[in-house]
N, C-alpha and C positions, 0 to 999 in steps of 0.2 A: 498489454501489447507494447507501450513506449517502455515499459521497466525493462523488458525482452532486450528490444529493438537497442537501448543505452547500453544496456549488458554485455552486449552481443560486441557494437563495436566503442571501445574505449579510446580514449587517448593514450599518448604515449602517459609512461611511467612519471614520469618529471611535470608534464604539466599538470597530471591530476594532482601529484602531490603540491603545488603550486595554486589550484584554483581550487580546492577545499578548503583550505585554510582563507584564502580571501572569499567564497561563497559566506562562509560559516561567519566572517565579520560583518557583512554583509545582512544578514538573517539578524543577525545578533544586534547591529545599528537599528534594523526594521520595529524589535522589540523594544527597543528606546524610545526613540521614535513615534510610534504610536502612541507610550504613555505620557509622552510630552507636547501638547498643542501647541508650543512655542515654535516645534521643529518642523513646523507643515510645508514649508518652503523645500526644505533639505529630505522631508520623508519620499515627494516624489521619485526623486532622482535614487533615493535612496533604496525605493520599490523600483524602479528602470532597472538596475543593475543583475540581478538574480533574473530577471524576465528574459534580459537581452543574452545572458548567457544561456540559459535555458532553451531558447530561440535557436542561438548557436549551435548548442549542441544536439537538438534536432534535425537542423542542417546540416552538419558533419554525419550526422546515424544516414539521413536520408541519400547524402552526397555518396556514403560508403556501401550503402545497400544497391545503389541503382548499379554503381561501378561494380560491385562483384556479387552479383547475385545468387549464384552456386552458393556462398559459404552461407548466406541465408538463407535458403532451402535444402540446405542439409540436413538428411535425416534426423542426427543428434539433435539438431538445434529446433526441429518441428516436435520432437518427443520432448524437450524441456519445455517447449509451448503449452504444448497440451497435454501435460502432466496435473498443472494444476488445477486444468478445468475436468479432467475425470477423477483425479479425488476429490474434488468435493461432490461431483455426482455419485460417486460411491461412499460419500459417506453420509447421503442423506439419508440412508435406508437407517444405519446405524442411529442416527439422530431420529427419526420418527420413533423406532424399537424403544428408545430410550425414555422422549416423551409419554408412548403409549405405558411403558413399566411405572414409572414416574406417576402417573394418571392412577394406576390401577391400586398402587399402595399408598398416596394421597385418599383415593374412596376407602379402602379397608381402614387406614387410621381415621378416618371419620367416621367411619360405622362402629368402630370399635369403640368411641368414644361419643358418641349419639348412644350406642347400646349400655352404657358405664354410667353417662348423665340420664339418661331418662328412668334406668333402673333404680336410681337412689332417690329419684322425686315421688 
């Protein structure tokens, strides 16, 4: 729902290209960071920064959903919602068929092979 919800409303072009690249330093200081105990003063601050954007951006989706509500309850956009959640309910049938196949020629190679080993003892 929030990967929707981000999706749905983005930032302008300039800033995203602007705040990926410092996210990504960001992320990338975090992995440092962590493997270094020396940095535990600088890691907080270093963990704040991705959060408080994150935060933001939250409050932008939510600021721009209240204000225009119609383009989030538009059709198109409840069918890309709930797209993903009925294919995977349709494809559990396929994954059961599959285990159940799975199952049934696992026992025939074991019987094939309980009947090959016990026959030469």
């Amino acid at each position: 729902m929030v990967e929707f919800l981000v999706n749905l409303y983005v930032f302008p072009l300039l800033l995203e290209l602007a705040l990926v690249p410092i996210i990504l330093g960001f992320i990338a200081m975090q992995v440092v960071a962590a493997s270094n105990p020396s940095q535990a003063s600088a890691r907080k601050f270093i963990d704040g920064v991705p959060t408080t954007i994150g935060f933001f951006l939250l409050a932008y989706v939510a600021v721009r959903a209240v204000g225009d509500p119609s383009r989030l309850f538009a059709r198109e956009n409840m069918e890309t919602l709930l797209i993903a959640s009925v294919m995977t309910f349709a494809f559990v049938p396929f994954l059961w068929a599959s285990g159940w196949i799975s199952r049934r020629e696992q026992d025939s190679v074991l019987k094939r092979f309980r009947t090959r080993y016990d026959s030469t003892a």
